[in-house]
TILO-946256 format. One record per atom (N, C-alpha, C): residue number from 0; residue in one letter; atom name; y, x, z; chain. Coordinates in nm, 4 decimals. Each point is the difference from the previous one (the first is absolute). Layout:
REM TILO-946256
+-----+------+------+----------+----------+----------+-----+
| seq | type | atom |        Y |        X |        Z | mol |
+-----+------+------+----------+----------+----------+-----+
| NUM |    a |   CA |        Y |        X |        Z |   A |
...
+-----+------+------+----------+----------+----------+-----+
REM end
This chain:
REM TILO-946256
+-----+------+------+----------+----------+----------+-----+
| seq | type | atom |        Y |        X |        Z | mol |
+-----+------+------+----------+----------+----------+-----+
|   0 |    x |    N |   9.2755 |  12.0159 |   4.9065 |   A |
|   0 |    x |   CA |   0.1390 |  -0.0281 |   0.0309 |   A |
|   0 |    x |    C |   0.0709 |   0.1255 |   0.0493 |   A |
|   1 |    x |    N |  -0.0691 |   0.0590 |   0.0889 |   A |
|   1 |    x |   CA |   0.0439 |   0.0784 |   0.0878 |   A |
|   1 |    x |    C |   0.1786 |   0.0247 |   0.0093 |   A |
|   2 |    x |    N |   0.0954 |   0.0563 |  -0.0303 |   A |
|   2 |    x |   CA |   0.1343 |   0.0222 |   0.0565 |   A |
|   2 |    x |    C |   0.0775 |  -0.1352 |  -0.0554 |   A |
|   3 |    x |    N |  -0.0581 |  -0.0859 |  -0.1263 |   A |
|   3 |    x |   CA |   0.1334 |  -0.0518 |  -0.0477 |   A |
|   3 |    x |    C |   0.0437 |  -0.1186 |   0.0476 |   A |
|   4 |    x |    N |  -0.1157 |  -0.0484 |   0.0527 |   A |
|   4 |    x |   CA |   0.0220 |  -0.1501 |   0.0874 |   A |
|   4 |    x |    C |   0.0241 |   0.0352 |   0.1974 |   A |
|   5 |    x |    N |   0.0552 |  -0.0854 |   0.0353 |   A |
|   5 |    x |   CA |  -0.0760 |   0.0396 |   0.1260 |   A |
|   5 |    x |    C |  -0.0734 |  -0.1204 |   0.0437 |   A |
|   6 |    x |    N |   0.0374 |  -0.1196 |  -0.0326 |   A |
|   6 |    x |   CA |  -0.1055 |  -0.1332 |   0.0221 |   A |
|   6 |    x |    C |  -0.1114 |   0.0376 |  -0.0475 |   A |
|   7 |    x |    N |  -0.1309 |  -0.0718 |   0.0535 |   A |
|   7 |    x |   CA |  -0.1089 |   0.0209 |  -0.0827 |   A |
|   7 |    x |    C |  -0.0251 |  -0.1582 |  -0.1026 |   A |
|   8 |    x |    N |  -0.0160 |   0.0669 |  -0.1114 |   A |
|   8 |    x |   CA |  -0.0381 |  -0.1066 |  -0.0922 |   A |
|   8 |    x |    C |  -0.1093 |  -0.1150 |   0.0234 |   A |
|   9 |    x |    N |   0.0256 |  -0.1416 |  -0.0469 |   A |
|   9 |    x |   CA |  -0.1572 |  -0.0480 |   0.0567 |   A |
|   9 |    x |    C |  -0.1103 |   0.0243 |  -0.0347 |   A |
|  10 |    x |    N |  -0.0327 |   0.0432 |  -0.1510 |   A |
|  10 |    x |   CA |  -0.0957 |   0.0940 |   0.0189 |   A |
|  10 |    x |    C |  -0.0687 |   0.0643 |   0.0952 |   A |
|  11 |    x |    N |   0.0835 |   0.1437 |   0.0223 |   A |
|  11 |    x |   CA |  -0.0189 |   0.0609 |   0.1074 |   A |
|  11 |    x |    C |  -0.0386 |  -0.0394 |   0.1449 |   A |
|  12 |    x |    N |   0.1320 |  -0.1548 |   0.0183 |   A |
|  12 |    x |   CA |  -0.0976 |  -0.0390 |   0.1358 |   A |
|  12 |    x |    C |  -0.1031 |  -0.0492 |   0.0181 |   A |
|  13 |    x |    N |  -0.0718 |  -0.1000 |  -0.1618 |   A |
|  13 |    x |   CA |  -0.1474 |  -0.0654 |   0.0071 |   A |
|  13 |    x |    C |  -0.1204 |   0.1159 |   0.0449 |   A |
|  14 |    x |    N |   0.0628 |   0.1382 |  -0.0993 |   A |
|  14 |    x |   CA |  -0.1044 |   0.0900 |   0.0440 |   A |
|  14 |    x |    C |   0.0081 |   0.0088 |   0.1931 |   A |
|  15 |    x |    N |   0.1140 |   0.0521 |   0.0411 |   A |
|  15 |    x |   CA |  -0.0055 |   0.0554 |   0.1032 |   A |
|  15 |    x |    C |  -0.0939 |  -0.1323 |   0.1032 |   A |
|  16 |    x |    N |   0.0628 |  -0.1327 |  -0.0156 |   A |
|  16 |    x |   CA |  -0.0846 |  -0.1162 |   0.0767 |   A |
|  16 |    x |    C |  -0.1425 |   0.0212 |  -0.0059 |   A |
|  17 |    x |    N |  -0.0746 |   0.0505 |  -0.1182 |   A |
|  17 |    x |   CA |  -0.1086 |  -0.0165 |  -0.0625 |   A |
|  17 |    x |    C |  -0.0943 |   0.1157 |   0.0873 |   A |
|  18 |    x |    N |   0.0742 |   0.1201 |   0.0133 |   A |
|  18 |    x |   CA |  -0.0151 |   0.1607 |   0.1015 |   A |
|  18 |    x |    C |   0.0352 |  -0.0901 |   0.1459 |   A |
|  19 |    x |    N |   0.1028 |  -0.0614 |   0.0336 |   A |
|  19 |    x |   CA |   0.0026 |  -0.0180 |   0.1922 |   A |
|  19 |    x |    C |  -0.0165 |  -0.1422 |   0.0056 |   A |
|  20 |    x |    N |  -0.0275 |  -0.1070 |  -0.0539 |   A |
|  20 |    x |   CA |  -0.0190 |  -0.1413 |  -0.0331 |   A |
|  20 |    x |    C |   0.0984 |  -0.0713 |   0.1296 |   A |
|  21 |    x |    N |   0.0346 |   0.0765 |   0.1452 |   A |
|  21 |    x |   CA |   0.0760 |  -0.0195 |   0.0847 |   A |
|  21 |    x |    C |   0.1308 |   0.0645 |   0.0229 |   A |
|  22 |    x |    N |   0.0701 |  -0.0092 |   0.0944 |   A |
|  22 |    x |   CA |   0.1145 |   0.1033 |   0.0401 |   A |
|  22 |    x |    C |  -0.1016 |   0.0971 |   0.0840 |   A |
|  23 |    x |    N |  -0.0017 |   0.1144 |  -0.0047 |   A |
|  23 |    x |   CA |  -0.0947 |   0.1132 |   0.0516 |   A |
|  23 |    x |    C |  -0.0270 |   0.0149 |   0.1288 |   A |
|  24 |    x |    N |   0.1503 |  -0.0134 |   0.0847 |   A |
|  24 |    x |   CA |  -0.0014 |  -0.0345 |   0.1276 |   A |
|  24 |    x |    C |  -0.0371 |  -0.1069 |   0.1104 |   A |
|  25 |    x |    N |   0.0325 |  -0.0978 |  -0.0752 |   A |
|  25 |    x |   CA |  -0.0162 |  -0.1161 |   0.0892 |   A |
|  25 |    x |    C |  -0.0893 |  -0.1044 |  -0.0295 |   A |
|  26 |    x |    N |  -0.0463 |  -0.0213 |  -0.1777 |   A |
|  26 |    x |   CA |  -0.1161 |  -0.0747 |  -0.0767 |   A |
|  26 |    x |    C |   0.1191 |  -0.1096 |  -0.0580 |   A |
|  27 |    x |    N |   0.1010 |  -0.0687 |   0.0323 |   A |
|  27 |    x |   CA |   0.0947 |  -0.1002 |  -0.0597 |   A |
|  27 |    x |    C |  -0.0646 |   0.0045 |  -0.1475 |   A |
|  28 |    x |    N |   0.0254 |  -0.1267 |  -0.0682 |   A |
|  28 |    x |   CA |  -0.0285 |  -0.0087 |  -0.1362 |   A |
|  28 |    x |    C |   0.0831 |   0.0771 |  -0.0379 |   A |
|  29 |    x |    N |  -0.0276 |   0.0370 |  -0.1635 |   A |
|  29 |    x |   CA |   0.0710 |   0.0696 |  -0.1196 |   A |
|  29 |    x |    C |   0.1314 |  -0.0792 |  -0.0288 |   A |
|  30 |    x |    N |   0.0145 |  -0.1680 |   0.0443 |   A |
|  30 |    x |   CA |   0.1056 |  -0.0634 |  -0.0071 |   A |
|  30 |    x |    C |   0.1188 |   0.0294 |   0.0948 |   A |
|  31 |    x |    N |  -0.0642 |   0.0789 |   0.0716 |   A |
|  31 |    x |   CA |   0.1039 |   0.0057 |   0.1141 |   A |
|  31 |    x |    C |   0.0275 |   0.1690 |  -0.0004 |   A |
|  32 |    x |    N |  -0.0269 |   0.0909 |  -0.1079 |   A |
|  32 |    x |   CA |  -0.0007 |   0.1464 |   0.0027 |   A |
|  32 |    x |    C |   0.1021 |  -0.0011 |  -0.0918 |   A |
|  33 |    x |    N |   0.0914 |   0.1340 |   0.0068 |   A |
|  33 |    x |   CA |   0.0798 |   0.1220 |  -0.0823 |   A |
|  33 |    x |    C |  -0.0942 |   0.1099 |  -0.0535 |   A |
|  34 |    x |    N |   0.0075 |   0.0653 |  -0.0612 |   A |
|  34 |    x |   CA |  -0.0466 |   0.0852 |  -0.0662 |   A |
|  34 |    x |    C |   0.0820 |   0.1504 |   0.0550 |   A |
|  35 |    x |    N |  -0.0428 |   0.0868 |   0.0431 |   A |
|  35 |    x |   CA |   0.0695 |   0.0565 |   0.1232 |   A |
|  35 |    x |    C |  -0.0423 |   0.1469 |  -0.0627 |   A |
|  36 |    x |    N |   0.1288 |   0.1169 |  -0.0137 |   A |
|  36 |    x |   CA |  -0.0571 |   0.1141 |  -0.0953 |   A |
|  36 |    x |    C |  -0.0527 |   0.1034 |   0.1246 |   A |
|  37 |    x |    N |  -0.1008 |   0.0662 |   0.0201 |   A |
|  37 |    x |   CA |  -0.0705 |   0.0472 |   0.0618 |   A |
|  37 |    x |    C |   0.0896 |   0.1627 |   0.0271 |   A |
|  38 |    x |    N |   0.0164 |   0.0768 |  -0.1433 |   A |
|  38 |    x |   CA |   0.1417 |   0.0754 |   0.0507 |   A |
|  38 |    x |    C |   0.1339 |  -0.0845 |  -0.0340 |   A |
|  39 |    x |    N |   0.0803 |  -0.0220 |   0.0921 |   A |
|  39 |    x |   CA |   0.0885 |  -0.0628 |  -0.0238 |   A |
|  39 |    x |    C |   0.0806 |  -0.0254 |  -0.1635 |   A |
|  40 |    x |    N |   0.0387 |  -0.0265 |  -0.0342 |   A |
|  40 |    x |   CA |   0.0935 |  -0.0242 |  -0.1191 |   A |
|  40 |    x |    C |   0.1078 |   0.1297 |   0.0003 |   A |
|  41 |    x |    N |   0.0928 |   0.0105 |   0.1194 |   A |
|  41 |    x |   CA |   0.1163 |   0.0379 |   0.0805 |   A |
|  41 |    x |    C |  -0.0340 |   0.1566 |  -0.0536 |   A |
|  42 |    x |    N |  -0.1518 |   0.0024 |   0.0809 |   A |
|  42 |    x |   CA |  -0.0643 |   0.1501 |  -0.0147 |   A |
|  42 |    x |    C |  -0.0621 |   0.0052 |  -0.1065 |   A |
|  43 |    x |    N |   0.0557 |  -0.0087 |  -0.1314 |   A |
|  43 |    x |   CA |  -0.0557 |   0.0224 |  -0.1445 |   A |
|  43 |    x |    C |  -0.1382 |  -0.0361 |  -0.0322 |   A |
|  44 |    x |    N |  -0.0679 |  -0.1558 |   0.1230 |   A |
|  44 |    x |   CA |  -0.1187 |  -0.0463 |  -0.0618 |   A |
|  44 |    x |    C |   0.0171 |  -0.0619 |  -0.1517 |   A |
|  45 |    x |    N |  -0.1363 |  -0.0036 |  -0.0328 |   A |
|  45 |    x |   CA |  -0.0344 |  -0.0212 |  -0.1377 |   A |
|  45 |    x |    C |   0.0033 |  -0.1838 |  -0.0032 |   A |
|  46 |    x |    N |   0.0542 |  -0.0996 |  -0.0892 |   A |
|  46 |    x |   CA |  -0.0672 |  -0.1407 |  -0.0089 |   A |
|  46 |    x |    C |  -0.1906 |   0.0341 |  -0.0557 |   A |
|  47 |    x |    N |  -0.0654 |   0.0328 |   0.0607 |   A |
|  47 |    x |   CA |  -0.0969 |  -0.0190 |  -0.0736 |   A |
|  47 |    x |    C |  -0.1133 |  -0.0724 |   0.1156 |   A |
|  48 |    x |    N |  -0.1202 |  -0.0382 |  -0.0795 |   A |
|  48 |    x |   CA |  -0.1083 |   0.0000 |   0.1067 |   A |
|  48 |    x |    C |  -0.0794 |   0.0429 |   0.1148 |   A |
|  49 |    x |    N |   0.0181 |   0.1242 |  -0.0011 |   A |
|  49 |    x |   CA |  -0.0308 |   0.1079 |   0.1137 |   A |
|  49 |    x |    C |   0.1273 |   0.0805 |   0.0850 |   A |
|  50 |    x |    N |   0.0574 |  -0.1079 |  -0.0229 |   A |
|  50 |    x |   CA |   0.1706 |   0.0017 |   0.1071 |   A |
|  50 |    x |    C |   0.0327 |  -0.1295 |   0.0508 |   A |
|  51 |    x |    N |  -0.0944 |  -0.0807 |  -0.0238 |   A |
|  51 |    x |   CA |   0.0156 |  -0.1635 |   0.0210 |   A |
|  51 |    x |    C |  -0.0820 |  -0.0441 |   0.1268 |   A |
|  52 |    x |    N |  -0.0002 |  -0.1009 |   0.0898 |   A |
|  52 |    x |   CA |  -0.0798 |  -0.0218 |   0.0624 |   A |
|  52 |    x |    C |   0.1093 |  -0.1359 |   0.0422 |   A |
|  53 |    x |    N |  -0.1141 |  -0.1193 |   0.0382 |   A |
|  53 |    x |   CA |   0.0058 |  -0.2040 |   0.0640 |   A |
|  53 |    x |    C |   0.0644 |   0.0526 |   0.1194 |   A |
|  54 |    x |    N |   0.1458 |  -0.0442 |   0.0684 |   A |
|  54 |    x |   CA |   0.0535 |  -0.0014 |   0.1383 |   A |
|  54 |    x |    C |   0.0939 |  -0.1326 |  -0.0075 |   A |
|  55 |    x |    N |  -0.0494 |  -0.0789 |   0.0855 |   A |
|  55 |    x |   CA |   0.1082 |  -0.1271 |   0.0774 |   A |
|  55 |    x |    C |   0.1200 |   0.0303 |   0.0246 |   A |
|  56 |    x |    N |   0.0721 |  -0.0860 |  -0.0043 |   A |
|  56 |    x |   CA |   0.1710 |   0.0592 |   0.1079 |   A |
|  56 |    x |    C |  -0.0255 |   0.0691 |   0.0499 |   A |
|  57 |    x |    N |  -0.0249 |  -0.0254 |   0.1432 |   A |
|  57 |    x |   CA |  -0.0570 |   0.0367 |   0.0965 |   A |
|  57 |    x |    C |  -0.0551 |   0.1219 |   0.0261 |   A |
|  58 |    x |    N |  -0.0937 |   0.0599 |  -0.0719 |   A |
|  58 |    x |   CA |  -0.1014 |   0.1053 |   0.0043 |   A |
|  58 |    x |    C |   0.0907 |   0.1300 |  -0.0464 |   A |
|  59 |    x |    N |   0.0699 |  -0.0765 |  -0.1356 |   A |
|  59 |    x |   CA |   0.0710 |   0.0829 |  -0.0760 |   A |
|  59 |    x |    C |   0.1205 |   0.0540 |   0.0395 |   A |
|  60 |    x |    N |   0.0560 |  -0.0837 |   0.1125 |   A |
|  60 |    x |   CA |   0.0983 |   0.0203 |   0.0879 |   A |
|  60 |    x |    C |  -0.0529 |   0.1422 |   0.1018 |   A |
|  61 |    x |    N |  -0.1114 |  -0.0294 |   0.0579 |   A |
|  61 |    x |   CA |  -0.0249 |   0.0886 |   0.0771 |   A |
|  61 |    x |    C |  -0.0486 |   0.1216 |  -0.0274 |   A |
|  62 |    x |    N |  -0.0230 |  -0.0225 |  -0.1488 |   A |
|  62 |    x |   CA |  -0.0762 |   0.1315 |  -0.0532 |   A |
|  62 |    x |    C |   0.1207 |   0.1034 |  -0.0484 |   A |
|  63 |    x |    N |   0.1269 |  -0.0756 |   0.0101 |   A |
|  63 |    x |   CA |   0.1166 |   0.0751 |  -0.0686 |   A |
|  63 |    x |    C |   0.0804 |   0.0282 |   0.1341 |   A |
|  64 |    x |    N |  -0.0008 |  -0.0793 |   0.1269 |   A |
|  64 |    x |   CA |   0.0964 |   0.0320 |   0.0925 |   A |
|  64 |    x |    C |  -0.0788 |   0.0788 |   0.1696 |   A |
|  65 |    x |    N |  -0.1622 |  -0.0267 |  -0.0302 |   A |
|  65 |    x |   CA |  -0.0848 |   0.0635 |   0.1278 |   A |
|  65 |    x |    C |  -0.0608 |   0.0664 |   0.0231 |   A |
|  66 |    x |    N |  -0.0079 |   0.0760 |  -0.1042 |   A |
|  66 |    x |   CA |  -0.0663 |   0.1533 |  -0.0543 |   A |
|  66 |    x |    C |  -0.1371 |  -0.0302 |  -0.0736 |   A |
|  67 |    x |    N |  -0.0442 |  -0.0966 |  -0.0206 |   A |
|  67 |    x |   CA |  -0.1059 |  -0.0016 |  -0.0652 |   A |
|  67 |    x |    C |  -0.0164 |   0.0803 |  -0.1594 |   A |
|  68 |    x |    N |  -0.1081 |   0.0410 |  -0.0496 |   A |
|  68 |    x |   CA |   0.0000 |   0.0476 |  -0.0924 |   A |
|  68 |    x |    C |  -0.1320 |  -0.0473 |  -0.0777 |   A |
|  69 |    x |    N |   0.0312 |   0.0356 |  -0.1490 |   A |
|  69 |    x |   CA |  -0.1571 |  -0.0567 |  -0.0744 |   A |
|  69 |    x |    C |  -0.0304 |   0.1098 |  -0.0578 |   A |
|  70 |    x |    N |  -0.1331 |   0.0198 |  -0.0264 |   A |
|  70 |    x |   CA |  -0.0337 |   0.0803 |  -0.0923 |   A |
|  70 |    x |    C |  -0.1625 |  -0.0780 |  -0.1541 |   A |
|  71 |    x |    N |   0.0048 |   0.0573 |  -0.0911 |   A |
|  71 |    x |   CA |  -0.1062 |  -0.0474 |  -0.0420 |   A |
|  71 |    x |    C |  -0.1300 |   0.0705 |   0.0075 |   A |
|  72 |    x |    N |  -0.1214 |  -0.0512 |   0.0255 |   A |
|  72 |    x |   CA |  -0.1581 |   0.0740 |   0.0527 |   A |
|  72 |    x |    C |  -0.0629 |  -0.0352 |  -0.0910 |   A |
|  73 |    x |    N |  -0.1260 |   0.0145 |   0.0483 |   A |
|  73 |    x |   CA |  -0.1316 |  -0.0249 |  -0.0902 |   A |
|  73 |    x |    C |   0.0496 |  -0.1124 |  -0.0598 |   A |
|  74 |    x |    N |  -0.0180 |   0.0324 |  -0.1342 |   A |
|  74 |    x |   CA |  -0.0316 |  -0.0846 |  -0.1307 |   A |
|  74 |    x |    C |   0.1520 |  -0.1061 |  -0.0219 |   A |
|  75 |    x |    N |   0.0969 |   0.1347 |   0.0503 |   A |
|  75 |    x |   CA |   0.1221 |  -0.0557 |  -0.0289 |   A |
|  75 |    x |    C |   0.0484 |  -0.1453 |   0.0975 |   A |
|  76 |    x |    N |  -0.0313 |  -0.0154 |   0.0786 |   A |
|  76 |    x |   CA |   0.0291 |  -0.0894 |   0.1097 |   A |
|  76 |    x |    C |   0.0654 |   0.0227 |   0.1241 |   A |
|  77 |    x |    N |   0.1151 |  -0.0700 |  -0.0189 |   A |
|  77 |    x |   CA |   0.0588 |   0.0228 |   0.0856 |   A |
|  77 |    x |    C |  -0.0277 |   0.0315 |   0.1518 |   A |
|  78 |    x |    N |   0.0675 |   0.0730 |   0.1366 |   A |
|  78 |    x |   CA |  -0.0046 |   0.0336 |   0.1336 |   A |
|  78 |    x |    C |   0.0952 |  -0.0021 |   0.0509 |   A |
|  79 |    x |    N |   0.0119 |  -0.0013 |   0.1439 |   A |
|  79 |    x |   CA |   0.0943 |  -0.0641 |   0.0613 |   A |
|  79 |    x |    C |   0.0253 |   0.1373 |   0.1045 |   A |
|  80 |    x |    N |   0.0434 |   0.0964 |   0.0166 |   A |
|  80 |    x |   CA |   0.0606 |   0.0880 |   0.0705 |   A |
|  80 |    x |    C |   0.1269 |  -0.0523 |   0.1187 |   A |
|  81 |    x |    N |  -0.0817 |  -0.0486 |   0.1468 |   A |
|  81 |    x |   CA |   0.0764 |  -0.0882 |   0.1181 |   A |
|  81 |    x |    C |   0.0919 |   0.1500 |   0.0645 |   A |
|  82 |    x |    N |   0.1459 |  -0.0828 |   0.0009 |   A |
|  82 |    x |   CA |   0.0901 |   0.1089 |   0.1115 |   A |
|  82 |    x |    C |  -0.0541 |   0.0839 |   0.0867 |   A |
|  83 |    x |    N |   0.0407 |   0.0958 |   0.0651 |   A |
|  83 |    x |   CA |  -0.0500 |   0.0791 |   0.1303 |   A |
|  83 |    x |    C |  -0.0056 |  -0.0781 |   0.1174 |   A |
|  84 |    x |    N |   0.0709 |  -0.0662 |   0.0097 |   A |
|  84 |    x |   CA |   0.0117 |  -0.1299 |   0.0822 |   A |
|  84 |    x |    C |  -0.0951 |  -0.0908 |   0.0254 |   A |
|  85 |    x |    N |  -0.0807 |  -0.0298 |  -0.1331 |   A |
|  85 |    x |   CA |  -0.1143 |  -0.0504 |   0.0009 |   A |
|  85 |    x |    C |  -0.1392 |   0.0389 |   0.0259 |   A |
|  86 |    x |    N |   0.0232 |   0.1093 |  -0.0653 |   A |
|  86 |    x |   CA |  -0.1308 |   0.1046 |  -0.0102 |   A |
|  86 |    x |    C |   0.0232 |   0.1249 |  -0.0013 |   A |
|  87 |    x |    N |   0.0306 |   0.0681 |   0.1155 |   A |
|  87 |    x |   CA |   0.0597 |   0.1670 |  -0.0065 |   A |
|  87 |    x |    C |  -0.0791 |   0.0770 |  -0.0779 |   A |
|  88 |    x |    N |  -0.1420 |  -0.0071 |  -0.0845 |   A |
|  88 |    x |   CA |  -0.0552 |   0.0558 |  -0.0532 |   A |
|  88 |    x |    C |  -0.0049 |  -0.0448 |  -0.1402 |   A |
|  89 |    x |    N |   0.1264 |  -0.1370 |  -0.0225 |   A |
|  89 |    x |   CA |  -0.0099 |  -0.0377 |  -0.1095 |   A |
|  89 |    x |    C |  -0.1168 |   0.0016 |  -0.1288 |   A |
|  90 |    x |    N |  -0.0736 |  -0.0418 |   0.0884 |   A |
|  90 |    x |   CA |  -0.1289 |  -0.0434 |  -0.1363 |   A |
|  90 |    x |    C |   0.0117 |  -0.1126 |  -0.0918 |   A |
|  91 |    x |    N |  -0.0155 |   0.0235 |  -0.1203 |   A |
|  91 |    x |   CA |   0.0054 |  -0.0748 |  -0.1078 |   A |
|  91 |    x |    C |  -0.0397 |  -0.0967 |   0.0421 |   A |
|  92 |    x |    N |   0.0036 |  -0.1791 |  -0.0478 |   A |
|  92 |    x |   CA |  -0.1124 |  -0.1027 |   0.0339 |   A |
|  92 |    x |    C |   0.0437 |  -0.0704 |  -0.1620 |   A |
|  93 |    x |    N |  -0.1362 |  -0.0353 |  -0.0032 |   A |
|  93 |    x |   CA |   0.0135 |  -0.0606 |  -0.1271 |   A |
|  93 |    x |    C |   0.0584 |  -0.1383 |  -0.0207 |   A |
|  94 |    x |    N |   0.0465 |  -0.0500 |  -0.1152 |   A |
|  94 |    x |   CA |   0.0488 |  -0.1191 |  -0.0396 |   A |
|  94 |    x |    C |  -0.0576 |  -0.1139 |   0.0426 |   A |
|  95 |    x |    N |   0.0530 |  -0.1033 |  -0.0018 |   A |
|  95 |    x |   CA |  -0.0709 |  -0.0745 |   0.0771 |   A |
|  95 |    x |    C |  -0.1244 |  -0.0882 |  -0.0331 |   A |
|  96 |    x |    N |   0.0092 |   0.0110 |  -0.1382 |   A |
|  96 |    x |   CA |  -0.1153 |  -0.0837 |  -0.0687 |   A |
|  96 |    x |    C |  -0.1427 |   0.1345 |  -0.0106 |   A |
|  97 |    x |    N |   0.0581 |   0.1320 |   0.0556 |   A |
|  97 |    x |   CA |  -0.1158 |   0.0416 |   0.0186 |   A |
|  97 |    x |    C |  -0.0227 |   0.0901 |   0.1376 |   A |
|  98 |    x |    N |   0.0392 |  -0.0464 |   0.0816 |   A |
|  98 |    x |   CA |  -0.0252 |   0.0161 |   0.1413 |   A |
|  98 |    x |    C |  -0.1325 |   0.0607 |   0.0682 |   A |
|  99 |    x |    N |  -0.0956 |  -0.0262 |  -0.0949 |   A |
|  99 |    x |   CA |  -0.1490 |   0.0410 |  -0.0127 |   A |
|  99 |    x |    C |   0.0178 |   0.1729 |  -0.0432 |   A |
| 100 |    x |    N |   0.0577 |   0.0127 |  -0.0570 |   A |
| 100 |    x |   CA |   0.0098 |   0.1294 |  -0.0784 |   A |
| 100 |    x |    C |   0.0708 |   0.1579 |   0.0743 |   A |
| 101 |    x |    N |  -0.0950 |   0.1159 |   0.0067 |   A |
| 101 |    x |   CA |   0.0752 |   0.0807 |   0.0783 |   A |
| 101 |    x |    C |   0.0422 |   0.1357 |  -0.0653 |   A |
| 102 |    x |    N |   0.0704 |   0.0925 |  -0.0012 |   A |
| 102 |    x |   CA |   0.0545 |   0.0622 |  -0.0728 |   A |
| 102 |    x |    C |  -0.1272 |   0.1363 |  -0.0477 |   A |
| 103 |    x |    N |  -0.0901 |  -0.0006 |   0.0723 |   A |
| 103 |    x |   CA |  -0.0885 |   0.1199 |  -0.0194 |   A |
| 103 |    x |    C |  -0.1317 |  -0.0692 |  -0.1079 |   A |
| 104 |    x |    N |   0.0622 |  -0.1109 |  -0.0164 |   A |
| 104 |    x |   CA |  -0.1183 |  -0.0898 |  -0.1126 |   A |
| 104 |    x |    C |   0.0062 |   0.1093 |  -0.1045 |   A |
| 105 |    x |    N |   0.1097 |   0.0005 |  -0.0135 |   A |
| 105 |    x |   CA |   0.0389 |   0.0778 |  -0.1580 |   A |
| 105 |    x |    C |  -0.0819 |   0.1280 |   0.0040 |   A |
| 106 |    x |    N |  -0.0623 |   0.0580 |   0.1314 |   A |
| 106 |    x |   CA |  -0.0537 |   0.1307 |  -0.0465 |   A |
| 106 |    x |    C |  -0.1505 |  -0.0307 |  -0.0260 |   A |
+-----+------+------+----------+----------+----------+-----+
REM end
């Protein structure tokens, strides 16, 4: 897709459900998620899969208005980068369906 849409297609969101099966932050079903572009839209993100990531109202609200940030890790899965506020050393924490998982796996 990347520039010409900015919705993500459903396609695109079965995959992305299929990669976070939850909203990343909080676990809410996929019924209750947006499809949320990881670099913003605004900031020339891409519609694609590895700009996509599961966020609730809620989550998605806060991830756009409380400094939160995402990034994608090992094996393309999404992370959760908490405000200074939260974590002055801002360490990544992983999604929520893999909470088990820590960022130095990948080495």
């Amino acid at each position: 897709m990347g520039r010409e849409r900015r919705l993500f297609p459903a396609r695109l969101r079965k995959a992305i459900i299929l990669r976070d099966e939850t909203c990343i932050k909080c676990g809410a079903p996929p019924s209750h998620t947006q499809v949320h572009h990881i670099q913003h839209w605004s900031d020339d993100g891409d519609t694609d899969l590895d700009n996509g990531c599961l966020l609730c109202q809620r989550c998605h609200t806060q991830v756009h208005h409380n400094g939160w940030d995402i990034m994608l890790g090992f094996l393309r899965h999404p992370w959760l980068i908490p405000p200074a506020d939260v974590d002055p050393q801002r360490r990544a924490l992983p999604a929520y369906k893999r909470r088990t998982m820590r960022l130095d796996d990948a080495a």
